[in-house]
C-alpha positions as CSV (number, residue, x, y, z in Angstrom):
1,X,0.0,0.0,0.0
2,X,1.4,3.1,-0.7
3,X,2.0,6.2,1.6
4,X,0.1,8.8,-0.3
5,X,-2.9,10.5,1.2
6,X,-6.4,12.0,-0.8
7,X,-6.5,15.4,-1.8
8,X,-9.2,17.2,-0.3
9,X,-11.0,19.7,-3.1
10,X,-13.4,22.9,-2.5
11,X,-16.4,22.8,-3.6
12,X,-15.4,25.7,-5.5
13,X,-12.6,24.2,-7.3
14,X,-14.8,21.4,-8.4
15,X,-17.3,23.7,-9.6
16,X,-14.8,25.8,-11.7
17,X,-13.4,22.6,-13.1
18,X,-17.1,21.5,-14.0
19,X,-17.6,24.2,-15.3
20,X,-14.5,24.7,-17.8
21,X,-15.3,20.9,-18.7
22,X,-19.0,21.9,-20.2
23,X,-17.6,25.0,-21.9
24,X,-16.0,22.2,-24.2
25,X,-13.0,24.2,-25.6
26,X,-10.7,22.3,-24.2
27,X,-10.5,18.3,-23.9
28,X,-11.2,16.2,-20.2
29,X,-7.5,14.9,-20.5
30,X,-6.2,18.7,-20.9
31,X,-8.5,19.8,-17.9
32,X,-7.5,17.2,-15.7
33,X,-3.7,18.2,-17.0
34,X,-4.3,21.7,-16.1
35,X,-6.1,21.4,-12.6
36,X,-4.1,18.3,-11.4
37,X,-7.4,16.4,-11.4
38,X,-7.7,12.6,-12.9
39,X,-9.9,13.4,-16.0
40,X,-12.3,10.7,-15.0
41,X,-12.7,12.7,-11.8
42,X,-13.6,15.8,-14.0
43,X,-16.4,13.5,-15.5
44,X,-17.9,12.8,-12.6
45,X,-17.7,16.5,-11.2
46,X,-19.1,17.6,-14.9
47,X,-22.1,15.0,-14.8
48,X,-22.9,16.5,-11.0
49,X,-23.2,19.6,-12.1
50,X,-25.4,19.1,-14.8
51,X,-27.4,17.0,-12.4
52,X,-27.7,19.9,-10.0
53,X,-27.8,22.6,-12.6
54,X,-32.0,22.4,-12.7
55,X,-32.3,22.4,-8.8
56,X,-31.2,26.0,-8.9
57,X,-34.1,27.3,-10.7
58,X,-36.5,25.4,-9.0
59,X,-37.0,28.0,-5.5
60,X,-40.3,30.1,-6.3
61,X,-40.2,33.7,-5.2
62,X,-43.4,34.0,-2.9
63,X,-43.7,35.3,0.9
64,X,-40.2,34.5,2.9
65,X,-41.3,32.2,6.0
66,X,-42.7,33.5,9.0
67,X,-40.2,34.5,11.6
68,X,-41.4,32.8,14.9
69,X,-40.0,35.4,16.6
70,X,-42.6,37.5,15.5
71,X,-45.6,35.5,16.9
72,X,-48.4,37.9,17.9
73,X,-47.8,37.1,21.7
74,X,-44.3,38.2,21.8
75,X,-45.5,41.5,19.5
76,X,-48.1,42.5,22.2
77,X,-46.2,41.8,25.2
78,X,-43.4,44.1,23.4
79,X,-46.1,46.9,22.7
80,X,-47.3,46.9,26.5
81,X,-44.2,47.4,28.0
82,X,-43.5,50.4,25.4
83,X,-46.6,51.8,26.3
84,X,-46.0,51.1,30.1
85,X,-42.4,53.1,29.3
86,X,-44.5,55.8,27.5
87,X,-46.6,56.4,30.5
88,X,-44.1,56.6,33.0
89,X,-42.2,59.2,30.6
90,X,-44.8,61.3,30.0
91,X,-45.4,61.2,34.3
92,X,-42.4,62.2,34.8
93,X,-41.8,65.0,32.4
94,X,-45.2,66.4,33.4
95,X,-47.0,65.6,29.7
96,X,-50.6,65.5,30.4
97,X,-52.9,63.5,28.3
């Protein structure tokens, strides 16, 4: 067994090689050459990206999900304590209502 270890690449780095593989100028042996990848390794990272390519598109634009921490509880225990802190302001700088 030999002493060498895997290489560990970014997703990044597999996504530019992908990506320079479906542009088609240049061959999978001279990308592979090029980015120090095996070309059959560049196939596989190609055919994943092509597999993933349609999940991108397929988020619809429509209402962003509730924040819980806006429930209407914790929205009118926040606006009775401001108007608890209104009152006493207006007490104590002699505002009448």
């Amino acid at each position: 067994m030999s002493g060498t270890k895997r290489k560990h690449f970014s997703g990044e780095f597999k996504a530019r090689v992908a990506l320079e593989a479906i542009r088609g100028i240049k061959t999978v042996n001279e990308i592979g050459q090029e980015f120090g990848v095996h070309p059959t390794q560049v196939g596989l990272w190609k055919q994943a990206l092509q597999a993933q390519a349609s999940s991108l598109f397929d988020a619809k634009r429509g209402p962003k999900p509730v924040d819980p921490s806006a429930s209407p509880e914790r929205l009118y225990s926040e606006i009775g304590r401001l108007k608890m802190e209104l009152d006493w302001l207006k007490k104590k700088s002699g505002i009448s209502q």
